[in-house]
PDB file of N, CA, C and O in Angstrom:
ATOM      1  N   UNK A   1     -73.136 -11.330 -32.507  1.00  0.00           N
ATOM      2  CA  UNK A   1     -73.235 -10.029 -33.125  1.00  0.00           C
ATOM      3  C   UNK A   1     -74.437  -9.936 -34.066  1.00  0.00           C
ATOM      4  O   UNK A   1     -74.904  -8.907 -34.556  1.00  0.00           O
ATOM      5  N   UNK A   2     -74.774 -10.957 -34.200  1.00  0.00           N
ATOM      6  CA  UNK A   2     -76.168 -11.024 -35.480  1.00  0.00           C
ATOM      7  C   UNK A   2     -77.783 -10.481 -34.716  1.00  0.00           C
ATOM      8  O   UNK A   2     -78.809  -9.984 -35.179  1.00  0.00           O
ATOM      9  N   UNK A   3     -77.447 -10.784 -33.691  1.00  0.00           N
ATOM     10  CA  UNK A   3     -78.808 -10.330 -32.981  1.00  0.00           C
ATOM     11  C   UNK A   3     -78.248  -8.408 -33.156  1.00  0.00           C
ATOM     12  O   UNK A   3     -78.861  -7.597 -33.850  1.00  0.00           O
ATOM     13  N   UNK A   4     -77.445  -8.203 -32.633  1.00  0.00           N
ATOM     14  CA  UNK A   4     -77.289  -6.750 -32.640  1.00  0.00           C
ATOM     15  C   UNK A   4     -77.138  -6.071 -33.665  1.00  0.00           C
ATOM     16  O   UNK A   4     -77.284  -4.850 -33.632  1.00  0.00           O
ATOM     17  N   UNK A   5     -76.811  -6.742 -34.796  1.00  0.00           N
ATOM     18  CA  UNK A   5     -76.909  -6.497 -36.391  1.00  0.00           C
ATOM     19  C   UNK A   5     -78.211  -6.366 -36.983  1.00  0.00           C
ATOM     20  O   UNK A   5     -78.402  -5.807 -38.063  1.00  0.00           O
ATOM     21  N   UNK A   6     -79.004  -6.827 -36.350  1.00  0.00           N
ATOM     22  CA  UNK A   6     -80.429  -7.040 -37.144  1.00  0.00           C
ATOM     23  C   UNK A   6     -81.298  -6.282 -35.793  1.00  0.00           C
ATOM     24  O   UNK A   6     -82.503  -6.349 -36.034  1.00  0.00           O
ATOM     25  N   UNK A   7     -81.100  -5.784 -34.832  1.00  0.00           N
ATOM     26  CA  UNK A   7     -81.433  -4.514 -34.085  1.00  0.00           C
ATOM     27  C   UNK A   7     -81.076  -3.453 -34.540  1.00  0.00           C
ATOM     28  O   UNK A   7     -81.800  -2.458 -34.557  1.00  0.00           O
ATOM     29  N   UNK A   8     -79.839  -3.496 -35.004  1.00  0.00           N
ATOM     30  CA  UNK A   8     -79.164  -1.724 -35.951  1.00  0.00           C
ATOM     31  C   UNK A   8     -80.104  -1.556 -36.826  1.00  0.00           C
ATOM     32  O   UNK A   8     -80.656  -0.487 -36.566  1.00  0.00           O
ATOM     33  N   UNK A   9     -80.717  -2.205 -38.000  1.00  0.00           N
ATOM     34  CA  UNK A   9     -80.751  -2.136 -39.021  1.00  0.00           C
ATOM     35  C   UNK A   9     -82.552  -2.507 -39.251  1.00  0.00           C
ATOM     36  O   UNK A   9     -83.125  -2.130 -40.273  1.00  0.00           O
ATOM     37  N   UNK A  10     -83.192  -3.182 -38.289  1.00  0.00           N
ATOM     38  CA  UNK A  10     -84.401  -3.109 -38.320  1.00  0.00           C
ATOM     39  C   UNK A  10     -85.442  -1.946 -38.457  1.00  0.00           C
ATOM     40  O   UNK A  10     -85.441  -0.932 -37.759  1.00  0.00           O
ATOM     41  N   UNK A  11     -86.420  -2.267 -39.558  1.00  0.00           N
ATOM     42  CA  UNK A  11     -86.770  -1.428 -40.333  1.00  0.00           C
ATOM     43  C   UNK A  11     -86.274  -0.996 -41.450  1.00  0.00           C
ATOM     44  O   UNK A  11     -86.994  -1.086 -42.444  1.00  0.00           O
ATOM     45  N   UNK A  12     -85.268  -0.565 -41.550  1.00  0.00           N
ATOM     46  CA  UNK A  12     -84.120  -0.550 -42.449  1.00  0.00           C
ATOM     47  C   UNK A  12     -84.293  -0.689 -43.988  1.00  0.00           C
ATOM     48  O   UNK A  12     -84.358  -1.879 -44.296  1.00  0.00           O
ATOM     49  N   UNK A  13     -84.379   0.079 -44.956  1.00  0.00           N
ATOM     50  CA  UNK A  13     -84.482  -0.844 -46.601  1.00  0.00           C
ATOM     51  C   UNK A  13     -83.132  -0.775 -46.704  1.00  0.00           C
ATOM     52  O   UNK A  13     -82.571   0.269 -46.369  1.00  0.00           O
ATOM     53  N   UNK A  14     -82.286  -2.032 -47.253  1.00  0.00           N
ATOM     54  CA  UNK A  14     -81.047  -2.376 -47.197  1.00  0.00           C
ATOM     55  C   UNK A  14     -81.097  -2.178 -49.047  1.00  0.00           C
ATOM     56  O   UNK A  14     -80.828  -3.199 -49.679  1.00  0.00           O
ATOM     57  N   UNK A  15     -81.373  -1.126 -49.714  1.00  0.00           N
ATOM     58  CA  UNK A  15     -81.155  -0.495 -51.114  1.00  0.00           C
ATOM     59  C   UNK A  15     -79.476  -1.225 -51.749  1.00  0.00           C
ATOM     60  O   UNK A  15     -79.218  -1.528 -52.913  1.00  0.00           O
ATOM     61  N   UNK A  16     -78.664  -1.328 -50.667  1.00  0.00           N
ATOM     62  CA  UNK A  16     -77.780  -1.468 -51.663  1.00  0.00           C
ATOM     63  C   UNK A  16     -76.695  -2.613 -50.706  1.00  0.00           C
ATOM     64  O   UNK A  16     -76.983  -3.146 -49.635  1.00  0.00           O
ATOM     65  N   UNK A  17     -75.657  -2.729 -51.341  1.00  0.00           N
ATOM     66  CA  UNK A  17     -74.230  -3.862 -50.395  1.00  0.00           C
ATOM     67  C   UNK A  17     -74.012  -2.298 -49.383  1.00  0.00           C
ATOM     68  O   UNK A  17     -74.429  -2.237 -48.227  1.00  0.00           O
ATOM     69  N   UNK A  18     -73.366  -1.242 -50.010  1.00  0.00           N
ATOM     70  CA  UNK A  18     -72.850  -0.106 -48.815  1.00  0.00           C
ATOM     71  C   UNK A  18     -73.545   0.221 -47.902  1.00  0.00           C
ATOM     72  O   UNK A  18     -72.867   0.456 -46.901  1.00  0.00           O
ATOM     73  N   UNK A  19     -74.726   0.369 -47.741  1.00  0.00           N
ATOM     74  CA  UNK A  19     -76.171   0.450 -46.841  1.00  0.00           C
ATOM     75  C   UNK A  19     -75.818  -0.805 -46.194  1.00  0.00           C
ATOM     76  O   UNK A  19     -74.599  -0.843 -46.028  1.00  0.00           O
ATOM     77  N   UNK A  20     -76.277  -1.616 -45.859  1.00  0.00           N
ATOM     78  CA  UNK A  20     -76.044  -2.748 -45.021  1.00  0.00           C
ATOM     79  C   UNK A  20     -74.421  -2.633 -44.542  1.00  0.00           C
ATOM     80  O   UNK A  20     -74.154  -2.602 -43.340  1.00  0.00           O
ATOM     81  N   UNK A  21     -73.531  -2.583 -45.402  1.00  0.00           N
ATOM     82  CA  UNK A  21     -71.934  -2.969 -44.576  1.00  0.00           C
ATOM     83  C   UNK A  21     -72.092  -1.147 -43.475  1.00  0.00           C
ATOM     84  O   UNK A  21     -71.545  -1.159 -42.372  1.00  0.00           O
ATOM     85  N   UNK A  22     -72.705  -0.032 -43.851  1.00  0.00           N
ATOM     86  CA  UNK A  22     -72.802   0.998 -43.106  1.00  0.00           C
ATOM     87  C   UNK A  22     -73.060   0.430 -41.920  1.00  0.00           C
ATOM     88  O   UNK A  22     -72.216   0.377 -41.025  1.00  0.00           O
ATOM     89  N   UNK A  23     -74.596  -0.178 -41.788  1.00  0.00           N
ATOM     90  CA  UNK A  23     -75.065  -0.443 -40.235  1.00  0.00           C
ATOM     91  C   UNK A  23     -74.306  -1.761 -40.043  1.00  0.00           C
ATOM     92  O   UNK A  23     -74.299  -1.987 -38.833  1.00  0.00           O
ATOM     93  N   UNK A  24     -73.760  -2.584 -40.612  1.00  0.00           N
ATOM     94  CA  UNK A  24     -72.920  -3.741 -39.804  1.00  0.00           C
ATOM     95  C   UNK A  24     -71.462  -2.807 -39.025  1.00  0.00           C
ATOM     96  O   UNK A  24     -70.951  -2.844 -37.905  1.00  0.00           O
ATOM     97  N   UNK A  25     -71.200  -2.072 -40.205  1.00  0.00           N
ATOM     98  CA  UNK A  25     -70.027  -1.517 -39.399  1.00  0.00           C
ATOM     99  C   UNK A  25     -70.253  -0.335 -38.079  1.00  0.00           C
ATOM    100  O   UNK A  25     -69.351  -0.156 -37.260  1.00  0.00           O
ATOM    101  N   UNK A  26     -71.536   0.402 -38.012  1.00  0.00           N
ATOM    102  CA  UNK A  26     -72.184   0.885 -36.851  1.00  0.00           C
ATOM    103  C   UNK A  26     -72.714   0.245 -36.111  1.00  0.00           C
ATOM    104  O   UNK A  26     -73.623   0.814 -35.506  1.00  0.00           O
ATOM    105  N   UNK A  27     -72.444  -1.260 -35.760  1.00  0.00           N
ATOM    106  CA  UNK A  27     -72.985  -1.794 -34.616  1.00  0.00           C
ATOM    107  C   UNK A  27     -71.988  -2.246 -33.705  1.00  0.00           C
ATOM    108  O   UNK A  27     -71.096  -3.014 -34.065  1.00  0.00           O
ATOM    109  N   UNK A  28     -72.117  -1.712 -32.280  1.00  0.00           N
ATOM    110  CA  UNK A  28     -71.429  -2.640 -31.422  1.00  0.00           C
ATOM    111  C   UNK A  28     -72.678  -2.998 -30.547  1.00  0.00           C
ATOM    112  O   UNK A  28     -73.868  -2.922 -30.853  1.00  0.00           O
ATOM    113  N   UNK A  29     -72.168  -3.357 -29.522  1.00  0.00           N
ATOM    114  CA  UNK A  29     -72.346  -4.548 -28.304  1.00  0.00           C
ATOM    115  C   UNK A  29     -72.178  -3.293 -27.025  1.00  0.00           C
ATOM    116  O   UNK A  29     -71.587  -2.214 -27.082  1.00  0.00           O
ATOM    117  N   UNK A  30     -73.224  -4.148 -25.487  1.00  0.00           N
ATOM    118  CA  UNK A  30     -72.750  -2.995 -24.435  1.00  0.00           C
ATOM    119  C   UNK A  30     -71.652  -3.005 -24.289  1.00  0.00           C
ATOM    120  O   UNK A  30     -71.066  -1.923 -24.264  1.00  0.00           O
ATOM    121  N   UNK A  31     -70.874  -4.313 -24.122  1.00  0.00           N
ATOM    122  CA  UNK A  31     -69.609  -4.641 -23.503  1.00  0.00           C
ATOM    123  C   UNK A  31     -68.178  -3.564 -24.770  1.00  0.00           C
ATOM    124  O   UNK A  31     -66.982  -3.347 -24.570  1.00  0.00           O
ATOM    125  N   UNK A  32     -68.808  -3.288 -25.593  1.00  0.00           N
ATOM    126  CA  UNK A  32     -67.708  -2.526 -26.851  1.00  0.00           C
ATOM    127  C   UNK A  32     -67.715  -3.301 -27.741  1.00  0.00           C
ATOM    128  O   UNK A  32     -67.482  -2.757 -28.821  1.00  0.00           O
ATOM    129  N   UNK A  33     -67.903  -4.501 -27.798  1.00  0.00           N
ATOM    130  CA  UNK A  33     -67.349  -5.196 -29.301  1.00  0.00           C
ATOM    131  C   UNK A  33     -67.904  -4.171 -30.323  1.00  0.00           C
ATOM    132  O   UNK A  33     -68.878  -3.418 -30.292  1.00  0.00           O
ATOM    133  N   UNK A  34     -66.810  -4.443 -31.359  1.00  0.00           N
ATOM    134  CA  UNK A  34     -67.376  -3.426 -32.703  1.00  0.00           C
ATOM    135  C   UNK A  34     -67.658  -4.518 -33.629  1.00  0.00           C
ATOM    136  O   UNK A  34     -67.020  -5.541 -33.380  1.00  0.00           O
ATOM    137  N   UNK A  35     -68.570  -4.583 -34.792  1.00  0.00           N
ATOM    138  CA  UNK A  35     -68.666  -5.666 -36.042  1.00  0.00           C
ATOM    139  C   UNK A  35     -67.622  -5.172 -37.116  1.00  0.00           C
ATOM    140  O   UNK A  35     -67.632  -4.010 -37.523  1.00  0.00           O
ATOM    141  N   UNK A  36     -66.861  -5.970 -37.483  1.00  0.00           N
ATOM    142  CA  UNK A  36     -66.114  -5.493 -39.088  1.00  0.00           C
ATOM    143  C   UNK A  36     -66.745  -5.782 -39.916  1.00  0.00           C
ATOM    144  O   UNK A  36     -67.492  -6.693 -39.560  1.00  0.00           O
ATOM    145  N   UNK A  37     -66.947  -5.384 -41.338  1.00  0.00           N
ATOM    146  CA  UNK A  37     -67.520  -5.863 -42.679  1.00  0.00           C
ATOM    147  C   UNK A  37     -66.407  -5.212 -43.947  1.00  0.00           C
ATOM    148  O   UNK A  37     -65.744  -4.183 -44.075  1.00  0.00           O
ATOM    149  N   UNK A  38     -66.655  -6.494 -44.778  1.00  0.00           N
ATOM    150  CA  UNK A  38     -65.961  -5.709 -45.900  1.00  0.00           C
ATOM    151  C   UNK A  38     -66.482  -6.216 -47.586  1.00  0.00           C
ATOM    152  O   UNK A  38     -65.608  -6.898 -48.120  1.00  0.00           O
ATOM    153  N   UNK A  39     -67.463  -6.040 -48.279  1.00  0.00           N
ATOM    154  CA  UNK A  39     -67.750  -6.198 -49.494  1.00  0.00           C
ATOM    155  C   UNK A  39     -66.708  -7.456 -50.277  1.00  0.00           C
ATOM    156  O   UNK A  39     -65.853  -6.914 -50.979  1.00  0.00           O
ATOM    157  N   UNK A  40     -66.647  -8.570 -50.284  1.00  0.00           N
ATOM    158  CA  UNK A  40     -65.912  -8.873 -51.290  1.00  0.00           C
ATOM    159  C   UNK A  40     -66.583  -9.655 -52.537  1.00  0.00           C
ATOM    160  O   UNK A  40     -67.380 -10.528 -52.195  1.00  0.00           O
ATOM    161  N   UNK A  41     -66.403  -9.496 -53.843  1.00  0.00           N
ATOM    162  CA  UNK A  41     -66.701  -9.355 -54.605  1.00  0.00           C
ATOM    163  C   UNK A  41     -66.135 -10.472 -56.089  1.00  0.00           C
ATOM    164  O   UNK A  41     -66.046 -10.375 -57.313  1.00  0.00           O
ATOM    165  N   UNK A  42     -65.831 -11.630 -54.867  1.00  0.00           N
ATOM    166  CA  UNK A  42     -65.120 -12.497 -56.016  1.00  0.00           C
ATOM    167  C   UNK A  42     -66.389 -13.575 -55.776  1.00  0.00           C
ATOM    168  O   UNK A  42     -67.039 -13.829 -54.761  1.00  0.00           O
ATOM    169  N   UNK A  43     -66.465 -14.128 -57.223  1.00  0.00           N
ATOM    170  CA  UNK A  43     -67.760 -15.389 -57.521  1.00  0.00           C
ATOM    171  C   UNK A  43     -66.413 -16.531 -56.975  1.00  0.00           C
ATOM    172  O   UNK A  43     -65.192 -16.567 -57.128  1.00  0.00           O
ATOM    173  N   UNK A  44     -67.745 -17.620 -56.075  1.00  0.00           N
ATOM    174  CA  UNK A  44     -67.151 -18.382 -55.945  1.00  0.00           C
ATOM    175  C   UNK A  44     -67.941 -19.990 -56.006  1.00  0.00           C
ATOM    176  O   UNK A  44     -69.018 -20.116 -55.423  1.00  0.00           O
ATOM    177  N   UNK A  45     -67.511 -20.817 -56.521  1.00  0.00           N
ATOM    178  CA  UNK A  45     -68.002 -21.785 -57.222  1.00  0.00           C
ATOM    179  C   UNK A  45     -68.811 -22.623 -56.124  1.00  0.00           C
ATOM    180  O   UNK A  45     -68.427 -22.798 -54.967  1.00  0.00           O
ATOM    181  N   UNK A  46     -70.023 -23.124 -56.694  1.00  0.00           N
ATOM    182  CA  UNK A  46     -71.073 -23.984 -55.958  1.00  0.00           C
ATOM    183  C   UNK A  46     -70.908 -25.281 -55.801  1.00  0.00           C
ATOM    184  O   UNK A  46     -70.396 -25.957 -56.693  1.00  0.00           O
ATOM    185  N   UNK A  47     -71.307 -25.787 -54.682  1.00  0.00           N
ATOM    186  CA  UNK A  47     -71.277 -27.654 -54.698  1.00  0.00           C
ATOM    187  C   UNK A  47     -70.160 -28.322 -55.071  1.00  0.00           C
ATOM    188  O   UNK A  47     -70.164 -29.262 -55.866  1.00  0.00           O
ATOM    189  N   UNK A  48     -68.688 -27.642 -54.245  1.00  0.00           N
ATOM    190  CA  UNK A  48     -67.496 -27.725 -54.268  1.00  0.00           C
ATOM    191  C   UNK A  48     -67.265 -28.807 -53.138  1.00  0.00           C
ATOM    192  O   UNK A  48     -67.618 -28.419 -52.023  1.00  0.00           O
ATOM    193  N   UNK A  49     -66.887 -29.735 -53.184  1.00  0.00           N
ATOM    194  CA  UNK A  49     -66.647 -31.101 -51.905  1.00  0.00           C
ATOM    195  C   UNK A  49     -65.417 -31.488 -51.800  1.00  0.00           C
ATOM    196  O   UNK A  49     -64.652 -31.678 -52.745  1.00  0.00           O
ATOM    197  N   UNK A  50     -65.135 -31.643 -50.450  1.00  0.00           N
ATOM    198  CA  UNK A  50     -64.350 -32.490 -50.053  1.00  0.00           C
ATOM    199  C   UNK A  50     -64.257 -33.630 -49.028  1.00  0.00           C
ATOM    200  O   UNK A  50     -65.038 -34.057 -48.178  1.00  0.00           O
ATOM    201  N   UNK A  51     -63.375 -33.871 -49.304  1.00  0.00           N
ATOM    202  CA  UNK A  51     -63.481 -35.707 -48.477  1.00  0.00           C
ATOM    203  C   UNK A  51     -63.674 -36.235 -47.493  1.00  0.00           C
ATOM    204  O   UNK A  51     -63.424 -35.403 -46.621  1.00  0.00           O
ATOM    205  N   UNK A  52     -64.003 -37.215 -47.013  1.00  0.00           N
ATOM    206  CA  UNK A  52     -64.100 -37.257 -45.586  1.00  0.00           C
ATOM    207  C   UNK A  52     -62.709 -37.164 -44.778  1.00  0.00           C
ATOM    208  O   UNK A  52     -62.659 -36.759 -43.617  1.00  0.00           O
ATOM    209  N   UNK A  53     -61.679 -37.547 -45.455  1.00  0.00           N
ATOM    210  CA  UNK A  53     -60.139 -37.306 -44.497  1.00  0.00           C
ATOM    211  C   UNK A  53     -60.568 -35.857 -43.941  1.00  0.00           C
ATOM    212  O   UNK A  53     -61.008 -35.552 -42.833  1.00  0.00           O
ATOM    213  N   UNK A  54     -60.277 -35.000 -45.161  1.00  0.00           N
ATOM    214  CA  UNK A  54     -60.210 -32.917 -44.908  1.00  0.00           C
ATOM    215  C   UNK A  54     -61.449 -32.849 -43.985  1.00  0.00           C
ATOM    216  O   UNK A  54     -61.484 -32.233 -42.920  1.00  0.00           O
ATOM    217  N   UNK A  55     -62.308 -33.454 -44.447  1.00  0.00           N
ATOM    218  CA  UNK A  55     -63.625 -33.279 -42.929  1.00  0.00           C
ATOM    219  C   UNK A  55     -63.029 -33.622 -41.865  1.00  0.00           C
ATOM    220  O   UNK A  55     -63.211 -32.858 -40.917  1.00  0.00           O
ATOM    221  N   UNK A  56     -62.353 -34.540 -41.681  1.00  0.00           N
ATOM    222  CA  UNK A  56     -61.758 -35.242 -40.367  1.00  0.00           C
ATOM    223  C   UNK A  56     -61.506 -34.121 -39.890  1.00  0.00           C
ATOM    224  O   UNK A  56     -62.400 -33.549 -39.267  1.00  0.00           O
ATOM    225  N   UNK A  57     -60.296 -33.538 -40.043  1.00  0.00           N
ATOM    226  CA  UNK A  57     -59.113 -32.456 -39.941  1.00  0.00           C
ATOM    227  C   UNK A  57     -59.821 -31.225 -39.291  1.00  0.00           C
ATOM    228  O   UNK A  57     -59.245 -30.721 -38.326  1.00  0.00           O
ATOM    229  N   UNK A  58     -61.056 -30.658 -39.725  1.00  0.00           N
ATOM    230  CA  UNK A  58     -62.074 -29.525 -39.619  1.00  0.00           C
ATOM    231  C   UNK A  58     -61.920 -29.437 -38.128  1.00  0.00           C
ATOM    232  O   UNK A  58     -61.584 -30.449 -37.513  1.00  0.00           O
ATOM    233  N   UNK A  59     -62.107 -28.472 -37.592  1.00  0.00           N
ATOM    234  CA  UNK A  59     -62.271 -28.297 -35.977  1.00  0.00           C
ATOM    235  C   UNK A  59     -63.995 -28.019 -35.995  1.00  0.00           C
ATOM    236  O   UNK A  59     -64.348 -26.867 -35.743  1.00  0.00           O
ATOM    237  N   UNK A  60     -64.661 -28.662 -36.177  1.00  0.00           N
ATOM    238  CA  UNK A  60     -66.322 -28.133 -36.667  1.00  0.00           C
ATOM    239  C   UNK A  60     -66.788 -29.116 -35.568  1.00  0.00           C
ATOM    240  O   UNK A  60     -66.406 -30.281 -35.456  1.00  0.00           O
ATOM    241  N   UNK A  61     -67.998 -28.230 -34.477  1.00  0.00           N
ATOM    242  CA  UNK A  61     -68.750 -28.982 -33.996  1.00  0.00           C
ATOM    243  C   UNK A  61     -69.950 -28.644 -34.698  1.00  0.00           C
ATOM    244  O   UNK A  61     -70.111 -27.564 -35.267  1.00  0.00           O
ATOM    245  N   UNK A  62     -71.004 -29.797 -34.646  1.00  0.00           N
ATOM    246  CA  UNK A  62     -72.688 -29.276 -34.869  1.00  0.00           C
ATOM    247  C   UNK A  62     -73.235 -29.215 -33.868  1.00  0.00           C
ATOM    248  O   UNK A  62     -73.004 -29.894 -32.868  1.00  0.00           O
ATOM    249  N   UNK A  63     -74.102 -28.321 -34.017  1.00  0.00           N
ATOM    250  CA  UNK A  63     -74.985 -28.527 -32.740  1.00  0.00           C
ATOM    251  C   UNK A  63     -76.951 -29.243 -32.842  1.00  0.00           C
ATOM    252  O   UNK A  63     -77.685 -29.404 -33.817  1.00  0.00           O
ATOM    253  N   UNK A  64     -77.118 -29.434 -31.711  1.00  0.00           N
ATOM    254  CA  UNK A  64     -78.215 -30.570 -31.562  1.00  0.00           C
ATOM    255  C   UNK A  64     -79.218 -29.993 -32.533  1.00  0.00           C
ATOM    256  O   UNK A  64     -79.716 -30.720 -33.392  1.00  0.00           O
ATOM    257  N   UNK A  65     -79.658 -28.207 -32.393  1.00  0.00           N
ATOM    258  CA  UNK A  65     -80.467 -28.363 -33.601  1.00  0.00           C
ATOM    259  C   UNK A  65     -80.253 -27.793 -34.925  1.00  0.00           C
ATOM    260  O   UNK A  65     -79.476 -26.845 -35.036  1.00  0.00           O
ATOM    261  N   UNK A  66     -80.998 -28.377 -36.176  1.00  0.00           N
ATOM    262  CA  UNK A  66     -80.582 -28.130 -37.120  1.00  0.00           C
ATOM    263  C   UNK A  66     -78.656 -28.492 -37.786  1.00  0.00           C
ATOM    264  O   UNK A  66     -78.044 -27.892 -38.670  1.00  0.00           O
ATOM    265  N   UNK A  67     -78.178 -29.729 -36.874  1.00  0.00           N
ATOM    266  CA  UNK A  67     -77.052 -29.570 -37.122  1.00  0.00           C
ATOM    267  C   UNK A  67     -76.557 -29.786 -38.549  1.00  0.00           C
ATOM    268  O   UNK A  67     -75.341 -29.924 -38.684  1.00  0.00           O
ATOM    269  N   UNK A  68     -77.426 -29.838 -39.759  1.00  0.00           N
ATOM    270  CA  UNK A  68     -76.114 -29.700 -41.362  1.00  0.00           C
ATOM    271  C   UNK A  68     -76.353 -28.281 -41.233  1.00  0.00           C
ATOM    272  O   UNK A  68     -75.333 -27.641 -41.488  1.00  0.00           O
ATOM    273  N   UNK A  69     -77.464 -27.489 -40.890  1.00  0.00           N
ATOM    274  CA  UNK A  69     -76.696 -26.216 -41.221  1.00  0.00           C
ATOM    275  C   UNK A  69     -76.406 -25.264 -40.199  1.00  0.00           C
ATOM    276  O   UNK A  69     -76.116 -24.120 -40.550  1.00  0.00           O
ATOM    277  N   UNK A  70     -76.447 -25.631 -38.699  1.00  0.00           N
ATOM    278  CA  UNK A  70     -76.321 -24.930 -37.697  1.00  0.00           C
ATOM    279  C   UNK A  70     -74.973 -25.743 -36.463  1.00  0.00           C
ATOM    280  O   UNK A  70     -75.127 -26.488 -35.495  1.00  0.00           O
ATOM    281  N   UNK A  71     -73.550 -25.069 -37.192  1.00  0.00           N
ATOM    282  CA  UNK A  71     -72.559 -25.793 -36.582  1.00  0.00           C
ATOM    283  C   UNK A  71     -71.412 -24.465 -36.468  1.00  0.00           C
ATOM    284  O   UNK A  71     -71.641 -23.424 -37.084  1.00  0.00           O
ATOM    285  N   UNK A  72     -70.104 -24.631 -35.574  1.00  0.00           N
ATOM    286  CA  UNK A  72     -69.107 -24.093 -34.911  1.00  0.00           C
ATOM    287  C   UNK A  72     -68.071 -24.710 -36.095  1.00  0.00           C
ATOM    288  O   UNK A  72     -67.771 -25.889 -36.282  1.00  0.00           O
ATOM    289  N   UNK A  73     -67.610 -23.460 -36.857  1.00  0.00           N
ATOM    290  CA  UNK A  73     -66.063 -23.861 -37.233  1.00  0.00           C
ATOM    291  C   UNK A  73     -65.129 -22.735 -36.763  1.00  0.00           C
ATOM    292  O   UNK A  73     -65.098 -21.524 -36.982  1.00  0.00           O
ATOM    293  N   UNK A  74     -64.267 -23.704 -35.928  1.00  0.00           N
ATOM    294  CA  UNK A  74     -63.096 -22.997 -35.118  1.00  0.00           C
ATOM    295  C   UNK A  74     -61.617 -22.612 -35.710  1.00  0.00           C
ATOM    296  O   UNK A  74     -61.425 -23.594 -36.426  1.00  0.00           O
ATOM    297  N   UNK A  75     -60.894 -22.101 -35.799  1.00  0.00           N
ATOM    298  CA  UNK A  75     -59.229 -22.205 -36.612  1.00  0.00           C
ATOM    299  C   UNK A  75     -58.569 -23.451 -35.966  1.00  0.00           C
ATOM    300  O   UNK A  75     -58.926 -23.870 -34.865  1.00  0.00           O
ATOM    301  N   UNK A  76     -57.945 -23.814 -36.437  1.00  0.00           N
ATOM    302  CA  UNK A  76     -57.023 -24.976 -35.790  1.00  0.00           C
ATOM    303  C   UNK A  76     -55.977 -24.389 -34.976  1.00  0.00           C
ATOM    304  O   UNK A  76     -55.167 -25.113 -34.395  1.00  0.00           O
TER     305      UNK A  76
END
């Protein structure tokens, strides 16, 4: 959906959070998919870790490139 998100909105001055969640929420896909968005607005704390067990557990693949920051996390 990010490629079609950044086709909606190209060109675009993104002035504000409601401006951007507008064109995320006006974008679909040919096939119909629609994008949801929703502003949330709670701070949330930096350079928060956990262990390697809870990593275990993760359903997370990486992929070949860029994999620390270009990876699949799935629900269990």
């Amino acid at each position: 959906m990010f490629c079609q998100i950044s086709k909606n909105w190209a060109g675009q001055p993104l002035k504000s959070f409601q401006t951007a969640l507008n064109y995320i929420r006006a974008t679909t896909t040919l096939t119909g998919l629609k994008a949801r968005a929703r502003l949330v607005r709670k701070k949330y704390e930096k350079g928060e870790r956990i262990s390697a067990q809870e990593m275990k557990h993760l359903a997370l693949t990486r992929h070949k490139t860029l994999p620390k920051w270009n990876y699949t996390l799935r629900p269990m």
